[in-house]
C-alpha positions as CSV (number, residue, x, y, z in Angstrom):
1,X,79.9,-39.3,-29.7
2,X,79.9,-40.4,-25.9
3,X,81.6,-39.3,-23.2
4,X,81.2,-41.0,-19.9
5,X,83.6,-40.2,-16.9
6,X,83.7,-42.7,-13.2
7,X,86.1,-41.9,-10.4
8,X,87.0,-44.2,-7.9
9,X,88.6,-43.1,-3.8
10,X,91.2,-45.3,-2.3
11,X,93.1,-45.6,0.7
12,X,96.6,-46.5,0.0
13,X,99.2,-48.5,2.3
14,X,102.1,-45.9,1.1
15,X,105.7,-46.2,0.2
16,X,105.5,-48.1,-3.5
17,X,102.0,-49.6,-3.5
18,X,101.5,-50.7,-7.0
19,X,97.1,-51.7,-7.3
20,X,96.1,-53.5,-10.0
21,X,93.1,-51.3,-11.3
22,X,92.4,-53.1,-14.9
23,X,89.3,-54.9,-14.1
24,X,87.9,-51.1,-12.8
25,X,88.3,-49.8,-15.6
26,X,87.4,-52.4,-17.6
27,X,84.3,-52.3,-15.8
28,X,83.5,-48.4,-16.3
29,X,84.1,-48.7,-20.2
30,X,81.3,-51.5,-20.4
31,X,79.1,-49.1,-18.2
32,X,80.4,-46.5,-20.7
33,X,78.6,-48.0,-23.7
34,X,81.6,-47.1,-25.7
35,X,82.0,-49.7,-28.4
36,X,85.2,-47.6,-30.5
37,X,87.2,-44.9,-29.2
38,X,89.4,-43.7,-25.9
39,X,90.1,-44.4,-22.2
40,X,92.0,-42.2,-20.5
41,X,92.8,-43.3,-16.7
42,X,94.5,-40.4,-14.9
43,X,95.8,-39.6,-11.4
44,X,95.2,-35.8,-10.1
45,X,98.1,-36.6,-7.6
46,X,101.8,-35.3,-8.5
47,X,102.7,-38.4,-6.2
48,X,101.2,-41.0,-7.9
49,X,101.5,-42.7,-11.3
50,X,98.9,-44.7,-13.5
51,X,101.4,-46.8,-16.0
52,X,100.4,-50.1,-18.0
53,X,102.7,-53.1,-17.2
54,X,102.9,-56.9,-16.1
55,X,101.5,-57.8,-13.0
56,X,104.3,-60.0,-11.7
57,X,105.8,-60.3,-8.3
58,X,109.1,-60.7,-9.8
59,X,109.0,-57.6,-11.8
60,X,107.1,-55.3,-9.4
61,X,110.1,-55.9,-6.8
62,X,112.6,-55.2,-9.5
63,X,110.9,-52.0,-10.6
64,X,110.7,-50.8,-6.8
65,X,114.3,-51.3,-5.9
66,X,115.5,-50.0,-9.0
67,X,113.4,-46.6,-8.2
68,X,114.3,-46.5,-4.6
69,X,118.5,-47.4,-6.3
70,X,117.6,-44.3,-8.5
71,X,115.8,-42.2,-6.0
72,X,116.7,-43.0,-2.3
73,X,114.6,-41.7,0.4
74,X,117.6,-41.0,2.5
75,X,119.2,-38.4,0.3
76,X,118.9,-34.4,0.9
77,X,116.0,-33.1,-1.4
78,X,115.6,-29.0,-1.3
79,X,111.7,-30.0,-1.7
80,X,112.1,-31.0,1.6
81,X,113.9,-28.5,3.8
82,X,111.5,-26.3,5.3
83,X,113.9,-23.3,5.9
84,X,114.2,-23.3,2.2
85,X,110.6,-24.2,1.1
86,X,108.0,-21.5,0.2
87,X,105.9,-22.6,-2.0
88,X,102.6,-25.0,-1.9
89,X,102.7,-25.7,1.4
90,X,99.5,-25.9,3.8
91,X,98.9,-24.7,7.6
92,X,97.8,-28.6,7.8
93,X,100.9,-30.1,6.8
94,X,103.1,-32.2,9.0
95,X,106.2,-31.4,7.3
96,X,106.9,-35.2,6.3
97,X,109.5,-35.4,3.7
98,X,108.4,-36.5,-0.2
99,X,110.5,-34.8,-1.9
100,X,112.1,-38.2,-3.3
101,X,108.3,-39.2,-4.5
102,X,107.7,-35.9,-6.9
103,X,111.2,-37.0,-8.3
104,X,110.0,-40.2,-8.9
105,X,107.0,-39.5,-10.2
106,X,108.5,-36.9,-12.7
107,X,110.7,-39.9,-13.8
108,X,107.9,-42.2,-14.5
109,X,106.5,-39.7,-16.8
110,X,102.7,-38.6,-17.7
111,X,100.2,-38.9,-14.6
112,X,97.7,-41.5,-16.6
113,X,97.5,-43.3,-19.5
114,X,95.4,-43.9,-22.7
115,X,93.8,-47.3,-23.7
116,X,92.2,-47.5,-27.5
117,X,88.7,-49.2,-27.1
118,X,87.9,-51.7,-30.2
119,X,84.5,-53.6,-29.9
120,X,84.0,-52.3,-26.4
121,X,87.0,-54.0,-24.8
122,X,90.2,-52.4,-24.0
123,X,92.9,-53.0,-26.8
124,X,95.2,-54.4,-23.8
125,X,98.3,-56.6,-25.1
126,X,98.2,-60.6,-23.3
127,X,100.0,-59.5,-20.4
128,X,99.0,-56.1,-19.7
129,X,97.5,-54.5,-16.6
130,X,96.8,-50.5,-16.0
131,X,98.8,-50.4,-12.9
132,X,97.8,-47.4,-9.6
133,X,101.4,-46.9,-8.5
134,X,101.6,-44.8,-4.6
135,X,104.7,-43.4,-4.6
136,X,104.8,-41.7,-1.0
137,X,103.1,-42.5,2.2
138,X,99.9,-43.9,3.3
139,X,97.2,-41.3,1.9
140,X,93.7,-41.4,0.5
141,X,93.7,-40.9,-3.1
142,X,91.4,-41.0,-6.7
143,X,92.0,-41.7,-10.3
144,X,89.8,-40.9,-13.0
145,X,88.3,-43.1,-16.0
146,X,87.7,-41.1,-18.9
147,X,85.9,-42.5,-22.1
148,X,85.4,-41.1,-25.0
149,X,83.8,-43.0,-28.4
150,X,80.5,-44.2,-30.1
């Protein structure tokens, strides 16, 4: 059994970015050596999202005005008001509102995804592409590649 782990840094323009990361990862399971088994892509961020979808201009500006329809920036979120907030808050933050992108995120539903690996490719339907979505302003942020196999 192998395990093999890459991370990878990026700088993101904020406020719905969606990255196409497929060919990454594609990349760090042939450096894996992983012919059969698992890749797990995962963000450590509660802001952002990895999912697996189409990469199609049409679609991508669907999906971000239906999320910004579900979860407007504009509306009052408690996660927000810093009379009322307490908790997990550092000395270096600027007190900038994203209390809309944790509610998105919690809508969108795990922070990564897993990819079966058959013959050392991803087992990735025709139109499929793991997908790095930014769901609050312009930060620096990592995902993680996780394989797993023989």
């Amino acid at each position: 059994m192998k395990t093999f782990q890459h991370e990878v840094q990026l700088r993101t323009a904020g406020g719905l970015t969606v990255t196409d990361i497929t060919d990454e990862v594609r990349k760090a399971v042939r450096d894996s050596g992983v012919q059969n088994g698992i890749c797990c892509v995962y963000s450590p961020h509660t802001t952002c999202s990895v999912r697996i979808n189409e990469w199609e201009r049409g679609f991508l500006e669907d999906f971000a005005v239906m999320l910004k329809r579900i979860v407007p920036t504009e509306h009052y979120y408690a996660h927000d008001d810093w009379d009322r907030r307490t908790e997990n808050v550092e000395e270096t933050d600027p007190g900038l509102g994203n209390g809309h992108s944790h509610c998105m995120s919690m809508l969108l539903g795990p922070a990564g995804e897993s990819v079966p690996i058959r013959d050392g490719e991803l087992c990735l339907g025709t139109w499929q592409r793991i997908l790095f979505l930014e769901l609050d302003r312009e930060r620096d942020r990592r995902w993680i590649v996780q394989v797993v196999g023989v």
